[in-house]
N, C-alpha and C positions, 0 to 999 in steps of 0.2 A: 409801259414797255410792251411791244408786239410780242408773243408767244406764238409758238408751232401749234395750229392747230393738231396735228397729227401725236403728238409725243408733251405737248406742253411746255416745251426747253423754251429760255428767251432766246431770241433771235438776234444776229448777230454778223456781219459782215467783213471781221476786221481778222479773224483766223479761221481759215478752214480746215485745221486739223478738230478744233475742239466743238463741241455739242452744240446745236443752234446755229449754224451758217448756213446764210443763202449768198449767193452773188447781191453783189451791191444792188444790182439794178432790179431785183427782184424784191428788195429789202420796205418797200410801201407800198407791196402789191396788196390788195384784199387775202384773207383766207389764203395764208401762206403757209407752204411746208418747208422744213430743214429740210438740208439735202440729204440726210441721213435717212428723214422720213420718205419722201421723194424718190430715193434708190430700193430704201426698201418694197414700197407700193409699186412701182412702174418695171424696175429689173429684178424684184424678189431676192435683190443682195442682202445679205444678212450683217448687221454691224453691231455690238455688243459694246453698249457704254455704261460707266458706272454711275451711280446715283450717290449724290453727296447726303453721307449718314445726317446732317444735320437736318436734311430735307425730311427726311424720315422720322428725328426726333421733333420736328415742326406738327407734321401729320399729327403725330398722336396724341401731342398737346391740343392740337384741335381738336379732335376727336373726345378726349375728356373735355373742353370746356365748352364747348357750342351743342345749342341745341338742335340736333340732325339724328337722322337714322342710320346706320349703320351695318351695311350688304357685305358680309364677308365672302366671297366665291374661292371654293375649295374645285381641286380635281380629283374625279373620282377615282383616277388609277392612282394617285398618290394625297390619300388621306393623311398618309405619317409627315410627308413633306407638307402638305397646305396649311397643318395649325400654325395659329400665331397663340402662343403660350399667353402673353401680353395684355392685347386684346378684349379677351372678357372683363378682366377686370379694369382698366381702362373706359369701359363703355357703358357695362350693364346688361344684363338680359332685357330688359324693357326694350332697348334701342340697338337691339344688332340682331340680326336674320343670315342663315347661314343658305349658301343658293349651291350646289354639288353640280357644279357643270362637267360637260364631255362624258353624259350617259351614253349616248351615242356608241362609245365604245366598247361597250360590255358586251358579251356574247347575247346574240337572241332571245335566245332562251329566259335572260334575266327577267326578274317579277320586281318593277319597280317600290312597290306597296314594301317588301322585304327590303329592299336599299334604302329605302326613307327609314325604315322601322330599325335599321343597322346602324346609319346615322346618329339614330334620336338614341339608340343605347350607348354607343359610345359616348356620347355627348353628355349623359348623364352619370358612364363610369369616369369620368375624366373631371366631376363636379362641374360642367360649365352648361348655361345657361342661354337659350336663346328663346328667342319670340316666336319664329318662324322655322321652318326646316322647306325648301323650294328642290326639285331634281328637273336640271336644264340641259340643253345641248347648247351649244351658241351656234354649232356648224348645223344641224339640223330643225332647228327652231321647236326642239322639244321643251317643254314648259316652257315658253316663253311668254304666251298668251295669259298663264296662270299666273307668272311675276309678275305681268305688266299692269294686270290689273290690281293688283294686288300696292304697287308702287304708287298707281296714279290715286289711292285715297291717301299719300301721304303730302303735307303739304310744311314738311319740314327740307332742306337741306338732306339729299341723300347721298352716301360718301359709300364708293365700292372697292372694295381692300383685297387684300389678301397676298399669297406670295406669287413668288416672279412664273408666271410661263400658265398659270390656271385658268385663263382665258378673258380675263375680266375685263379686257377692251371689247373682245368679238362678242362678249354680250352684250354692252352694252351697243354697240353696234347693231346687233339684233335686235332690241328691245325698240330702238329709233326705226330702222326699217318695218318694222310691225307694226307705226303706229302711223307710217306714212310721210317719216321726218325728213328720209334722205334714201336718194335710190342707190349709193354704196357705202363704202364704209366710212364712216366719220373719225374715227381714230386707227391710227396706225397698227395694225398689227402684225406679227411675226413668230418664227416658232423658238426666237432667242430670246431667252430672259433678260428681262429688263427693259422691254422696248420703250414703255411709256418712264419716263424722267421727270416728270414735275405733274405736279395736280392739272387737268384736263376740267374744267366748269363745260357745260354745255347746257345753255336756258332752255326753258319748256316753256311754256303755256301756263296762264295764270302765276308767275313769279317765281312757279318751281323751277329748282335744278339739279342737275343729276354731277356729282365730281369723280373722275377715273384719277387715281392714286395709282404713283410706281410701287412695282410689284415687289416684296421686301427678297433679297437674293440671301443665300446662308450659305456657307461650306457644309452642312451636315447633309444637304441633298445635293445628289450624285448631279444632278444635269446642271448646278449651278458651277461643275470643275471642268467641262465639256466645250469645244470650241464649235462653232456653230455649223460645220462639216457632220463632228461625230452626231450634234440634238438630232440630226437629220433621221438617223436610225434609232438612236434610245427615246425619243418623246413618240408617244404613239399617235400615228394621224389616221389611221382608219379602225376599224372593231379590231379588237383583240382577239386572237386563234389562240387559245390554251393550249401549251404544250405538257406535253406528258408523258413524265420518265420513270419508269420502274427502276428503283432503285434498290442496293440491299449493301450491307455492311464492307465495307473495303473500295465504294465507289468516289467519285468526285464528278461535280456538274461543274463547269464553266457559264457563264450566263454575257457573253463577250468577253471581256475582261475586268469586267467590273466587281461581279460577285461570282464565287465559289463557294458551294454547299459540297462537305464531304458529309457520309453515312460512316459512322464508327462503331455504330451498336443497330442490330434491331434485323428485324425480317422485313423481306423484299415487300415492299411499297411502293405505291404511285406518287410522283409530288410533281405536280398542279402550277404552272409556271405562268402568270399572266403581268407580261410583258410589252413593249412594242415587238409589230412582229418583224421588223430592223432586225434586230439583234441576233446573232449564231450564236448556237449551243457547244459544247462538247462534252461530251461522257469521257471518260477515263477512271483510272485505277488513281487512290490517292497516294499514294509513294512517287507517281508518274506525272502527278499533278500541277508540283511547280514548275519543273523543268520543262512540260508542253507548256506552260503559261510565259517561260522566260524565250521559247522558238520559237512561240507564233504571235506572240500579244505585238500587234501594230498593224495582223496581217489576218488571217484566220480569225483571231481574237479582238475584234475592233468594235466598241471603242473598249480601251481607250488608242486613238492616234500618236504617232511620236510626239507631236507638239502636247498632249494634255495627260501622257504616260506621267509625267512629275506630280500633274495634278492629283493623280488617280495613287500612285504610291507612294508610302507603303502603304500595307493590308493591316488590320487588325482583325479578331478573331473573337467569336462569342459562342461560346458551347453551350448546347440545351438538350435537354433530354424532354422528349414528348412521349407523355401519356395514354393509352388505349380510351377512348372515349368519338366527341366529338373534332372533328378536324379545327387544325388550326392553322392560323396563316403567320410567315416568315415577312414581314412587308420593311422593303429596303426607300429609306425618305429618296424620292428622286427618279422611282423606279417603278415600282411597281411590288408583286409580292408572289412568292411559292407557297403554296396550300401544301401542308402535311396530314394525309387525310388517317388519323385515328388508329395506328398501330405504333404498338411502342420500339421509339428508338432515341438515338444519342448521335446529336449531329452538330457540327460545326461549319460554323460561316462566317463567312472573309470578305468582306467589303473594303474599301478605302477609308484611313483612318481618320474617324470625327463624323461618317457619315451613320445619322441615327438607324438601328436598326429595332425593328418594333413585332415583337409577339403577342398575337390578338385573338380574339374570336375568328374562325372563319366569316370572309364576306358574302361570298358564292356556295 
């Protein structure tokens, strides 16, 4: 059965409402796209289809029983959203390399050697186990040179995972272009979760081959509730501008509509906001806090949109009180994360409910 080059779906002529249709006449052409893929490459329309769970629980039966390596690619603005819990232990430390794409958007300033070395400790407070640790860009072709070589001593089956929206086609895209495969993209890409649908193979030289796997989607991260209007401002596509709000006791931040951090205890501090820079802020009083969120959220406050406000509500709340010391980060799966830089206070935050939210070491 023919497959979309672009997304991997079987191909299909008989509904074109559903994944994998091309016009009939197009259905025995060479190196065919869906029209899905097709619209997304040529008009940069956005279409947002689900991947059948069974597809998923196929994957990682492969993934435990074949002998392959195993490329997990994380996003660096969203560490708390890329784990897959799963995973490690499914695979093994021997046969999985974890690759931290979209450095690109870190402020200048960042000292890559400190990101790697952030990575490898989390990795080891979290007990899990990898062979490799790689820092990529896929839009800039930072380390790409250093994976590629690095890939081509391997001559097993290599399989590139990880969750929805972390770039894992446009790498691999890159990694082909760098070695002189294809002078544009070879797999579909998009800034809507879930673009690739079914396993992608693409041969290499000498018998190797590389497989692009759909991106696993979750309600616990915020951009997997977003319709593909609002990803336009919450997923970051160029460097990140940290914002930076002095805050002190009886305040409230908005961070579009998504998250709200109120200050309840503590003396006036900076907190460190590294976001898409999409997104509007609002300071306010917190007594005044919901009711500017119930005025403006659709409108001032976006996202969320009316069509994805259901998505997004209700809020739940997680109170923490932070200690005088070293800064720590607020990091929302989906999103990105607010630095609390090391003065004691007692803060609460409001996310949409089920979306993980993670208190860590500072990463910056």
């Amino acid at each position: 059965m023919k497959v979309c080059r672009g997304c991997g779906e079987s191909l299909q002529s008989e509904a074109p409402g559903r994944a994998g249709y091309v016009p009939p006449h197009r259905l025995e052409g060479e190196d065919v796209l869906c029209q899905r893929c097709y619209r997304i490459v040529h008009y940069n329309e956005v279409a947002p289809a689900a991947v059948p769970q069974e597809r998923l629980r196929d994957l990682f039966h492969r993934l435990a029983t074949e002998r392959c390596l195993v490329v997990q690619v994380a996003d660096v603005v969203d560490w708390t959203g890329s784990k897959i819990p799963d995973l490690p232990a499914v695979v093994g430390p021997d046969r999985l390399w974890l690759v931290v794409n979209k450095v690109d958007l870190l402020p200048p300033e960042t000292s890559y050697d400190r990101v790697r070395r952030w990575f490898e400790q989390q990795l080891r407070s979290g007990g899990v186990e990898v062979e490799r640790v790689f820092l990529a860009s896929a839009a800039k072709g930072i380390g790409l040179g250093i994976l590629l070589d690095a890939l081509r001593t391997q001559r097993v089956p290599v399989y590139f995972t990880g969750a929805a929206n972390v770039g894992k086609s446009s790498l691999i895209n890159g990694l082909l272009r760098l070695q002189g495969r294809a002078e544009g993209p070879v797999l579909t890409t998009s800034r809507v979760p879930g673009t690739t649908l079914n396993t992608v193979t693409i041969e290499l030289e000498e018998g190797r081959h590389w497989i692009d796997t759909p991106g696993l989607t979750a309600a616990y991260r915020v951009v997997d509730r977003l319709c593909p209007l609002c990803l336009k401002s919450a997923v970051p596509r160029e460097r990140i501008r940290p914002r930076i709000y002095q805050l002190q006791a009886g305040q409230s931040l908005w961070i579009g509509g998504l998250v709200r951090l109120d200050v309840l205890e503590g003396e006036r501090q900076p907190f460190v906001c590294y976001v898409s820079n999409g997104l509007p802020f609002h300071r306010t009083k917190v007594e005044r806090s919901a009711s500017y969120y119930e005025s403006h959220v659709g409108r001032d406050l976006v996202p969320p949109c009316p069509e994805c406000r259901s998505r997004i509500e209700p809020f739940a709340e997680t109170e923490r009180v932070f200690s005088p010391g070293p800064a720590t980060d607020v990091a929302v799966a989906g999103l990105g994360w607010i630095s609390v830089r090391g003065r004691r206070c007692r803060a609460a935050i409001r996310v949409p409910e089920g979306v993980d939210v993670e208190v860590r070491p500072a990463f910056l």
